[in-house]
Residue frames relative to the residue before (quaternion, step in Angstrom):
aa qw qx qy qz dx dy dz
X 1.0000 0.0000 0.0000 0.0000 0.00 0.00 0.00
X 0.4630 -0.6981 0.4618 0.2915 3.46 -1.04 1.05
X 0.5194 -0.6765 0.4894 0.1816 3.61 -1.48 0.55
X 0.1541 0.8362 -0.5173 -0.0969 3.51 0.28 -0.23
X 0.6985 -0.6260 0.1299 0.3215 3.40 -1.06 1.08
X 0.2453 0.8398 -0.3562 0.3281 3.25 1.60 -0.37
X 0.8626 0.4026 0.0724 0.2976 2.30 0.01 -2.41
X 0.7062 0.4738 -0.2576 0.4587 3.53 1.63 -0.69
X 0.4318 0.5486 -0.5317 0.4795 3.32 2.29 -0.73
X 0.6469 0.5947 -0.3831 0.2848 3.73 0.23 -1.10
X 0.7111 0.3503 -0.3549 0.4957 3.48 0.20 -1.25
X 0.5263 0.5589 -0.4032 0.4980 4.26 0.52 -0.56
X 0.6256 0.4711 -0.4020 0.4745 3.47 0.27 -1.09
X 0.6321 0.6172 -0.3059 0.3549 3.20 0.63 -1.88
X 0.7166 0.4360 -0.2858 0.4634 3.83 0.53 -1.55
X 0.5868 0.6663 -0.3828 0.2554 3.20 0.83 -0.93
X 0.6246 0.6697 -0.1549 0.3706 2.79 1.09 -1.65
X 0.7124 0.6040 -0.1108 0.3397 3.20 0.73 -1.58
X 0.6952 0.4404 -0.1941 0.5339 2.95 1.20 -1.67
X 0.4900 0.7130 -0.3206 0.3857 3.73 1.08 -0.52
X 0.7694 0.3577 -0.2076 0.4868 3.09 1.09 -1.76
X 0.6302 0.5607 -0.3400 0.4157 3.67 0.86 -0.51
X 0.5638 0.5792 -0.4222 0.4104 3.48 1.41 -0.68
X 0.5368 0.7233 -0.3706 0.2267 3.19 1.57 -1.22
X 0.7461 0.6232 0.0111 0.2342 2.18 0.58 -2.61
X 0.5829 0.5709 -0.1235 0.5648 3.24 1.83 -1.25
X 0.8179 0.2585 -0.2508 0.4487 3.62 0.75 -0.63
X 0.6535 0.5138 -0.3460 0.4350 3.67 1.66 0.51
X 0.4545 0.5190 -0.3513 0.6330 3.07 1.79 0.10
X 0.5605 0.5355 -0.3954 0.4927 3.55 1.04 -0.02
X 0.5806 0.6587 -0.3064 0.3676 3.14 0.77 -1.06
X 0.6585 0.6180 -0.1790 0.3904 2.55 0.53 -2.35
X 0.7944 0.4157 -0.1864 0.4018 3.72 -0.08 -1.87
X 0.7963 0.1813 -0.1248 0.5635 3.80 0.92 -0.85
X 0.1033 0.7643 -0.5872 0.2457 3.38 0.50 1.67
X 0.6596 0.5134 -0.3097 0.4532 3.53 1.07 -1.08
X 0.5349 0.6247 -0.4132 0.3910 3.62 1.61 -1.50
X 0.5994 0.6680 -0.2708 0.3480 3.41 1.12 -1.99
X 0.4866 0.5694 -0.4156 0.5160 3.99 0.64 -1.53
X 0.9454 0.2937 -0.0684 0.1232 2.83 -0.64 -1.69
X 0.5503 0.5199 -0.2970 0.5819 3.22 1.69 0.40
X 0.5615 0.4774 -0.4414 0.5119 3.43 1.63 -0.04
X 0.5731 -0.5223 0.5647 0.2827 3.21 0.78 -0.84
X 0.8160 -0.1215 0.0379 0.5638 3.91 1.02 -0.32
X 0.3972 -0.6983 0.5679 0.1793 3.26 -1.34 0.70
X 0.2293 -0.6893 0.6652 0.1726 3.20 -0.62 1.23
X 0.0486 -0.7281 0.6721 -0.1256 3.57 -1.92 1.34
X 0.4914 -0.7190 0.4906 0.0280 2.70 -0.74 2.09
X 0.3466 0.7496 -0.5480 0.1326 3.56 -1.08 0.59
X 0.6107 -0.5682 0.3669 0.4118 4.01 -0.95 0.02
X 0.1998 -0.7856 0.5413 0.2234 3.50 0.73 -0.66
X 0.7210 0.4210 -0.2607 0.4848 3.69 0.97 0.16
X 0.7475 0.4189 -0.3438 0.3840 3.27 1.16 0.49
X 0.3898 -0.8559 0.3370 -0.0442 2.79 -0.58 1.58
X 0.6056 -0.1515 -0.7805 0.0336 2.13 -1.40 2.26
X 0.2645 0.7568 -0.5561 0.2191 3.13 1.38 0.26
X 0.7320 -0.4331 0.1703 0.4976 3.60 0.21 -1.14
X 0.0068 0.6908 -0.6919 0.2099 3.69 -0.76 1.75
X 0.4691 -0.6353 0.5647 0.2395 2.69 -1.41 0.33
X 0.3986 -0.6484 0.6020 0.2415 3.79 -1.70 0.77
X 0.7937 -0.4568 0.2317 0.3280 2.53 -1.93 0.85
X 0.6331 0.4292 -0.3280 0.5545 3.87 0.61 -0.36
X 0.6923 -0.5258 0.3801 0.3160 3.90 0.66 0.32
X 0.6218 0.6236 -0.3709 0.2947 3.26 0.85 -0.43
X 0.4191 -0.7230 0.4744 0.2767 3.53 -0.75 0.58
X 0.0057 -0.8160 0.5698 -0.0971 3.88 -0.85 1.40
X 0.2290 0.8255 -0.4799 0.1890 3.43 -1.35 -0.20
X 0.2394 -0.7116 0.4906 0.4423 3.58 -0.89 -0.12
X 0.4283 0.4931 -0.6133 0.4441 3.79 0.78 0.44
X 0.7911 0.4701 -0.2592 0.2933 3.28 0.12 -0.79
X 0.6211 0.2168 -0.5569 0.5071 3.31 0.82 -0.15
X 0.4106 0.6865 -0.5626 0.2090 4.20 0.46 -0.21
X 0.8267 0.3798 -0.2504 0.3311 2.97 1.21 -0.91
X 0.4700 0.6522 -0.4146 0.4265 2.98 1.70 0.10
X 0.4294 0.6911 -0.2940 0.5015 3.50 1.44 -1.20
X 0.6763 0.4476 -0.1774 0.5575 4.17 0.56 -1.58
X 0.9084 0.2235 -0.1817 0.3030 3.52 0.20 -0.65
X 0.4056 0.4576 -0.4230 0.6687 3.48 1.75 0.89
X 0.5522 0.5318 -0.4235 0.4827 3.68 0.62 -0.46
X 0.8190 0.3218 -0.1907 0.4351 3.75 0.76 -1.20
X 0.5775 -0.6170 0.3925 0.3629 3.54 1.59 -0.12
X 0.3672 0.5960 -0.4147 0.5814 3.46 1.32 0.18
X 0.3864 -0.5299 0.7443 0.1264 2.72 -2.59 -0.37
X 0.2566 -0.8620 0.3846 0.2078 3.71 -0.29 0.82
X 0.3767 -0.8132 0.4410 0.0492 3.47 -0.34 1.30
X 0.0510 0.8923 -0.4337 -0.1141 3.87 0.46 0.72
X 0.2367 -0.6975 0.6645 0.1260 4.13 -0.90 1.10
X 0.1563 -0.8094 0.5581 0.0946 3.05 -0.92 0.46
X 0.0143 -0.8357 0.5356 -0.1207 3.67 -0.12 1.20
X 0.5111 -0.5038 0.5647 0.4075 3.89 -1.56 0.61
X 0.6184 -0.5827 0.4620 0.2543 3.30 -1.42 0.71
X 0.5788 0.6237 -0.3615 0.3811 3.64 1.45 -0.07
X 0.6541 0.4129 -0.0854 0.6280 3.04 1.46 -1.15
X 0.4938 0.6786 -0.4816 0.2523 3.96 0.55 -0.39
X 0.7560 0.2199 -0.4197 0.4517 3.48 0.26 -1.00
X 0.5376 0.5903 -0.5351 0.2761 3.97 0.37 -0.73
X 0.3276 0.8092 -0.3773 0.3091 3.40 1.28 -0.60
X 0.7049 0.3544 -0.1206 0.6025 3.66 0.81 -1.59
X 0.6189 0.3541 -0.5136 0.4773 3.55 0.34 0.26
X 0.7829 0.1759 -0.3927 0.4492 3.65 0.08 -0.31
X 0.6372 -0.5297 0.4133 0.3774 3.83 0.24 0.79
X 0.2432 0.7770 -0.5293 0.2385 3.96 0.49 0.67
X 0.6873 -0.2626 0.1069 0.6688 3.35 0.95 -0.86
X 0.7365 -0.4913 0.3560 0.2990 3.59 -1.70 1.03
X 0.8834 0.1306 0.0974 0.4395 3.88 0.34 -1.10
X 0.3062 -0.7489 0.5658 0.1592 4.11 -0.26 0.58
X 0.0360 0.7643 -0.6407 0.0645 3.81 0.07 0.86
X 0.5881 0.6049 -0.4274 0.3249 4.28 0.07 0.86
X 0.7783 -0.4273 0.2159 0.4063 3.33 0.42 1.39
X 0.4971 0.7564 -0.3724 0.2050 3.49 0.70 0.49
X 0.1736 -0.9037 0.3569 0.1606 3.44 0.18 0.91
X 0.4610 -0.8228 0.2999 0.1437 3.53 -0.63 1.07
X 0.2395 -0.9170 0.3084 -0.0820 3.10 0.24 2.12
X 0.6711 -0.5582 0.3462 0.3438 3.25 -0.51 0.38
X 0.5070 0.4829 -0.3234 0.6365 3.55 1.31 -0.71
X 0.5653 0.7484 -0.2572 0.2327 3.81 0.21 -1.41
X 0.7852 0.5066 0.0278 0.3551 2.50 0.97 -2.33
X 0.6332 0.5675 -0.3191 0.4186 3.07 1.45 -0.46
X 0.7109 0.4591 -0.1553 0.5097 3.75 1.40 -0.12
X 0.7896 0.4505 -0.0265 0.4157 3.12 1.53 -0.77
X 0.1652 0.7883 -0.5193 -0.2856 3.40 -0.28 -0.20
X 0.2761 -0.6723 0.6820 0.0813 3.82 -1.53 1.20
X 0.6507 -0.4894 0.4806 0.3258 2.66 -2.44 1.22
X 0.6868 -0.1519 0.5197 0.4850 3.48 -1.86 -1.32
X 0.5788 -0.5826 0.4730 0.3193 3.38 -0.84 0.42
X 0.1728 -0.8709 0.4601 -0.0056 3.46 -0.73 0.78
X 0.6704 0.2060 -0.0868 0.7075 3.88 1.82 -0.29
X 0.0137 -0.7321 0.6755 0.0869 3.40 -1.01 0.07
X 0.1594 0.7816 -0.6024 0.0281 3.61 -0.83 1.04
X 0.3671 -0.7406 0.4261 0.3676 3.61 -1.60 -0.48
X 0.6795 -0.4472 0.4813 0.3265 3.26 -1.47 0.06
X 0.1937 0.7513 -0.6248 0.0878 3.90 -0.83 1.19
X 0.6184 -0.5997 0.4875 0.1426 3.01 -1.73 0.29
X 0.0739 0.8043 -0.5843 -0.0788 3.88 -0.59 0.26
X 0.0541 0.7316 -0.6720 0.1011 3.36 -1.19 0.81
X 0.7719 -0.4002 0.2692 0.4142 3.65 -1.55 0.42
X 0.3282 -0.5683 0.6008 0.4565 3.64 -0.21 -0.69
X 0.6935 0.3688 -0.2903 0.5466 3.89 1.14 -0.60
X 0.3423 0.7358 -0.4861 0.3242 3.93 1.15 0.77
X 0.3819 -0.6789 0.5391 0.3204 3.70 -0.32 0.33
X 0.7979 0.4625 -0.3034 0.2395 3.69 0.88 -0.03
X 0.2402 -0.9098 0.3235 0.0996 3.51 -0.33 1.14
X 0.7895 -0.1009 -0.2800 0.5367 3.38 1.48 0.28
X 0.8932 -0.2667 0.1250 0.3397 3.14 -1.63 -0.14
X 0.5761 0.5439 -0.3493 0.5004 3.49 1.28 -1.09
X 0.7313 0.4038 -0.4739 0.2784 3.71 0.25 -0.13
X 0.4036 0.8172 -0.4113 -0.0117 3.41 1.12 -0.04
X 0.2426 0.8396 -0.3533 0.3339 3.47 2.26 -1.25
X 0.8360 0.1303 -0.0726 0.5281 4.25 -0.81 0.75
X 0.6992 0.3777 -0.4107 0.4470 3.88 0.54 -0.34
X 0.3361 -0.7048 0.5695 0.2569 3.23 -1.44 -0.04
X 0.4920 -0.7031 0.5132 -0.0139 2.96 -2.08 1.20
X 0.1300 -0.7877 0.5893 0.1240 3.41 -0.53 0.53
X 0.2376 0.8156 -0.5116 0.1290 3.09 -0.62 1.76
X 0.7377 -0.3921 0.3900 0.3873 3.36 -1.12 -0.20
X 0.1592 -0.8515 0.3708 0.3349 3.54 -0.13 0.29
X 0.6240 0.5029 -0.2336 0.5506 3.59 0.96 0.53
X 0.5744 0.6232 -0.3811 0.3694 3.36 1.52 0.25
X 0.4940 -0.5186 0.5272 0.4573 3.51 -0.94 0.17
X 0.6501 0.4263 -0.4527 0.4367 3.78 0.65 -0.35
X 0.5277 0.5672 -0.4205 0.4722 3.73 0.44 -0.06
X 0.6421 0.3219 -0.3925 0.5745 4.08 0.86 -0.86
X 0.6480 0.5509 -0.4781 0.2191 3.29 0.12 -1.09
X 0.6372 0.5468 -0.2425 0.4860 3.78 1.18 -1.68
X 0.5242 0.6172 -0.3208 0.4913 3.79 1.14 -1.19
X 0.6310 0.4585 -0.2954 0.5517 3.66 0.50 -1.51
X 0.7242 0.3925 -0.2253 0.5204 3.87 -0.13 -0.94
X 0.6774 -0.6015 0.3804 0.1859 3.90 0.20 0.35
X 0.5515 0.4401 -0.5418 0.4567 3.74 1.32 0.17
X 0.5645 -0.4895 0.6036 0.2781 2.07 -2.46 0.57
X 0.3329 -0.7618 0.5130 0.2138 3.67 -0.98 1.17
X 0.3101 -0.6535 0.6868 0.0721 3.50 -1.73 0.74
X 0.2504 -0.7681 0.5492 0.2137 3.24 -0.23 1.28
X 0.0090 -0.6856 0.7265 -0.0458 3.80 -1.60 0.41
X 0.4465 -0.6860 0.5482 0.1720 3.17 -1.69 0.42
X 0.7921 -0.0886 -0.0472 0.6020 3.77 1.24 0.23
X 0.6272 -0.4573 0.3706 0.5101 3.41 -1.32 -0.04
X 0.5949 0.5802 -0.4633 0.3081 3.69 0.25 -0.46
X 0.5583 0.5826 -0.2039 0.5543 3.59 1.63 -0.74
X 0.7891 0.4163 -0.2184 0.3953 3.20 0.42 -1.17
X 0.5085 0.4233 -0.3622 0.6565 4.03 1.44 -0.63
X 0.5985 0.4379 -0.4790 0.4697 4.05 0.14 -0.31
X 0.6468 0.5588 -0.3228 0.4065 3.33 0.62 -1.20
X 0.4914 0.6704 -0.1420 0.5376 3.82 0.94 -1.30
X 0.9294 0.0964 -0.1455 0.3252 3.13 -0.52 -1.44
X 0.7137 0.2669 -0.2917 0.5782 3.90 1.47 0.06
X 0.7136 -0.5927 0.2671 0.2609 2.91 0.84 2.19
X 0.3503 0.6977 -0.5910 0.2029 3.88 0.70 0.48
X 0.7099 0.3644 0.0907 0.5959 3.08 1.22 -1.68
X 0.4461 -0.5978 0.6176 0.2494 4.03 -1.30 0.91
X 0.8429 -0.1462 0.1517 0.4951 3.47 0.27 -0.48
X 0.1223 -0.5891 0.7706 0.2101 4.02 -1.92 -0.25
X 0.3759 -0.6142 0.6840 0.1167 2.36 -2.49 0.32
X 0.1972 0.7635 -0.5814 0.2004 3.51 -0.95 0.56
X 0.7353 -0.4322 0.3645 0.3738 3.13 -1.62 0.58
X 0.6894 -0.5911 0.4107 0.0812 3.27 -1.44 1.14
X 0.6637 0.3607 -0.2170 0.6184 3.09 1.80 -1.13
X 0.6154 0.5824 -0.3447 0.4041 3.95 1.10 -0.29
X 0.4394 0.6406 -0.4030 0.4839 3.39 1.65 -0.27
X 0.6252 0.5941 -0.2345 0.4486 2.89 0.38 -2.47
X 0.7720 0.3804 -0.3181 0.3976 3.73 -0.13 -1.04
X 0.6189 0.4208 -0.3924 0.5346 3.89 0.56 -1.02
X 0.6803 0.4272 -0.4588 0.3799 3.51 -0.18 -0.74
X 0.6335 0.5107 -0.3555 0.4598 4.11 0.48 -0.94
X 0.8225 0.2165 -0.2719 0.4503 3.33 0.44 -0.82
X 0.5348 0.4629 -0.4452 0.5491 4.09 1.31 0.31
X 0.1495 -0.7702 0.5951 0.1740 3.79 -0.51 0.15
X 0.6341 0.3393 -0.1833 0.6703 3.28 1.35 -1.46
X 0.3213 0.6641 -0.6628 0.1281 3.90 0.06 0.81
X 0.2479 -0.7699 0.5789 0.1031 3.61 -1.11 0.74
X 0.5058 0.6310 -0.4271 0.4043 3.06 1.17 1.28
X 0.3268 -0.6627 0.6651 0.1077 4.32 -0.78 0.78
X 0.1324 -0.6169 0.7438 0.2207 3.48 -2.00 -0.13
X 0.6040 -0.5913 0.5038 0.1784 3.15 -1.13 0.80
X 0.3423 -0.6081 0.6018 0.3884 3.69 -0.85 0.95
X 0.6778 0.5479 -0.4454 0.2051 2.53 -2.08 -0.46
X 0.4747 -0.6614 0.5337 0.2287 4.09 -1.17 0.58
X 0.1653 0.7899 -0.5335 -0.2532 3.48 -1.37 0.35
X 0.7181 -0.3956 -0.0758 0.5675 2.78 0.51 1.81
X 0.7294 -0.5778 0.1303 0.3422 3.51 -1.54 -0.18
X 0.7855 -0.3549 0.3339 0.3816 3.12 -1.26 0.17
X 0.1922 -0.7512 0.6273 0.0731 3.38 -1.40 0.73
X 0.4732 -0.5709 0.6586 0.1281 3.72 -1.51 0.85
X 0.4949 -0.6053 0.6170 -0.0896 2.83 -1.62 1.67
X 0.2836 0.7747 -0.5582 0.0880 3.91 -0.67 0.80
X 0.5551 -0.4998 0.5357 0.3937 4.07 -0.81 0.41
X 0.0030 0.7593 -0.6475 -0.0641 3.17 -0.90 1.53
X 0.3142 -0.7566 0.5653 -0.0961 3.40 -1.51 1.26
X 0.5516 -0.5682 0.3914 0.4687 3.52 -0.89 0.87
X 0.6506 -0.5038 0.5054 0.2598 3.37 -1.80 -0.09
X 0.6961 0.3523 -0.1779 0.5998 3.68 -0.29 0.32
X 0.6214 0.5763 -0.3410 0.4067 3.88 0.91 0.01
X 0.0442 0.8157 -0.5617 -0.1309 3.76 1.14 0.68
X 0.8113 0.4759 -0.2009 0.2738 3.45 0.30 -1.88
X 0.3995 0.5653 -0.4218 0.5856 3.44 1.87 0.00
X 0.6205 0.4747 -0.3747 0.4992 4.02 0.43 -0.99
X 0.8051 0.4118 -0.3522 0.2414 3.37 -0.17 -0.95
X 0.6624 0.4354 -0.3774 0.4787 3.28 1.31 -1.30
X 0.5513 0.4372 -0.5248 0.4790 4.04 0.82 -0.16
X 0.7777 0.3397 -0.3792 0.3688 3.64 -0.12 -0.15
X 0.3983 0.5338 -0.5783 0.4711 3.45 0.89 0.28
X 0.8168 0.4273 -0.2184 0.3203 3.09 0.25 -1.80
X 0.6832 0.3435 -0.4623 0.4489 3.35 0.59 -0.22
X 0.5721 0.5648 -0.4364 0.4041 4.04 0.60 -0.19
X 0.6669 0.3516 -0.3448 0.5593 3.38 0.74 -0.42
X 0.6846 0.2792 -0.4507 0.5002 3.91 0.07 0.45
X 0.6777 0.3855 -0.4829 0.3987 3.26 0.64 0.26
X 0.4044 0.6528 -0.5094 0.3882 3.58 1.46 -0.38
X 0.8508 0.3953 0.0569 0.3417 2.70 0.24 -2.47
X 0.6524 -0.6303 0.3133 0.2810 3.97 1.46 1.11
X 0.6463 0.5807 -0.4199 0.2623 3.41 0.58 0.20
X 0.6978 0.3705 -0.4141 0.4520 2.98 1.11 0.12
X 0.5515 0.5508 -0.4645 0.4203 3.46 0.91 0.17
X 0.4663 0.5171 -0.3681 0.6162 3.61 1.50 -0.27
X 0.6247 0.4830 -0.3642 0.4939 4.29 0.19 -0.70
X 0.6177 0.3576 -0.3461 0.6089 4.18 1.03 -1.01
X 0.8017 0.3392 -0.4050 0.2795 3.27 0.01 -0.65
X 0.5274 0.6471 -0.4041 0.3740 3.22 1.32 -0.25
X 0.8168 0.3383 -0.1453 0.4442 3.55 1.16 -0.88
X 0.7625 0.4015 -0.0749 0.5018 3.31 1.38 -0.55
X 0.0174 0.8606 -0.4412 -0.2539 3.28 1.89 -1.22
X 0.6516 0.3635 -0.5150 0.4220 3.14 0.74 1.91
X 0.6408 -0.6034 0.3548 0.3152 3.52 -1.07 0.99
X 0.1066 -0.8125 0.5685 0.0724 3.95 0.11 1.13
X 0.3948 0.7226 -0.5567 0.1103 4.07 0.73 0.07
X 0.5886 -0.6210 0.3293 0.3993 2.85 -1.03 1.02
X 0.4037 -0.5575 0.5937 0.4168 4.47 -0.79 -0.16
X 0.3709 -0.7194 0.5364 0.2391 2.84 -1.19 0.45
């Protein structure tokens, strides 16, 4: 059967195409495999997080940026010979962050979920905290089982948002905890969730807070690890070295106690 030029621009086009996509495909699997090579040829790891959540990582009264995420990652990026670069993003938008290539690694209390996992790949666990409740102190409610019909002011991407969801409130979307205790305290919202140690902290540094936790358990605690694109093994490992060896070798139980003056390792 004759060719006609059409038909050969076409089938060319056709290779063309192909060879295009495979060049892609070939240079993002590059990417992907020599991300850690990539770090280290910049010179620093850039590390997503909120900067407003306190004490993981906020900033002090003189601006400076602090926390125990933050120095982890400082801890992660002397380990790799870098400098740590910090982005600061709402907690809605934070992890999507690593899909468009904003910053290399998500260091903000995020706990590595079964949903998660399917997009992500996370270190070794690196914190371990619990789930609590806040409400007025002038709230008729006194524990957790009543939560079923009230509403919640949460994050919408947080694990605290399923957990309340799972228990029966009606959720109040927000963009951080600073929102969500506003929300709370001018009666927008019945109550939030949030780390145990993020209470503990607001209350120390509110005296005249006019917030309570609710008795009662919702269920257990969850571990904290550095989440990281997919396909990024040698980027995992050198983060899990580096965090195992401060946890071997006490420094980060010295960093909790420094901020919290309690031992946050993860349990095994």
């Amino acid at each position: 059967m004759a060719i006609n030029r059409r038909t050969a621009l076409a089938g060319a086009g056709a290779l063309g195409i192909t060879a295009l996509l495979a060049a892609c495909s070939s240079s993002n699997s590059s990417s992907a495999a020599n991300k850690l090579e990539e770090i280290k040829k910049a010179g620093k790891i850039r590390i997503g997080m909120e900067g407003t959540y306190r004490p993981f990582g906020f900033h002090q009264a003189d601006g400076t940026l602090a926390g125990f995420e933050k120095e982890l990652g400082d801890l992660i990026a002397k380990d790799l010979g870098v400098t740590a670069e910090y982005i600061e993003t709402p907690w809605d938008s934070l992890i999507a962050g690593v899909d468009s290539n904003r910053y290399d690694i998500v260091i903000n209390n995020v706990s590595p979920s079964e949903e998660r996992k399917k997009k992500y790949d996370f270190s070794v666990p690196y914190l371990y905290s619990e789930p609590k409740v806040a409400v007025l102190k002038t709230s008729p409610l006194q524990n957790v089982s009543e939560i079923s019909g009230k509403t919640s002011a949460q994050s919408e991407t947080s694990n605290f948002r399923k957990i309340m969801e799972d228990k029966g409130a009606q959720i109040v979307t927000i963009t951080g905890f600073d929102e969500a205790v506003e929300m709370v305290n001018s009666g927008r919202a019945d109550m939030t969730a949030n780390d145990s140690v993020t209470f503990a902290e607001y209350q120390k540094e509110h005296s005249d807070s006019k917030l309570r936790l609710l008795e009662g358990s919702l269920g257990a605690g969850t571990n904290a690890a550095v989440l990281m694109p997919k396909s990024q093994q040698a980027l995992v490992d050198a983060v899990n070295e580096s965090i195992k060896k401060h946890l071997d070798n006490g420094d980060l139980k010295a960093i909790y106690i420094k901020y919290v003056n309690e031992d946050l390792s993860p349990k095994a």
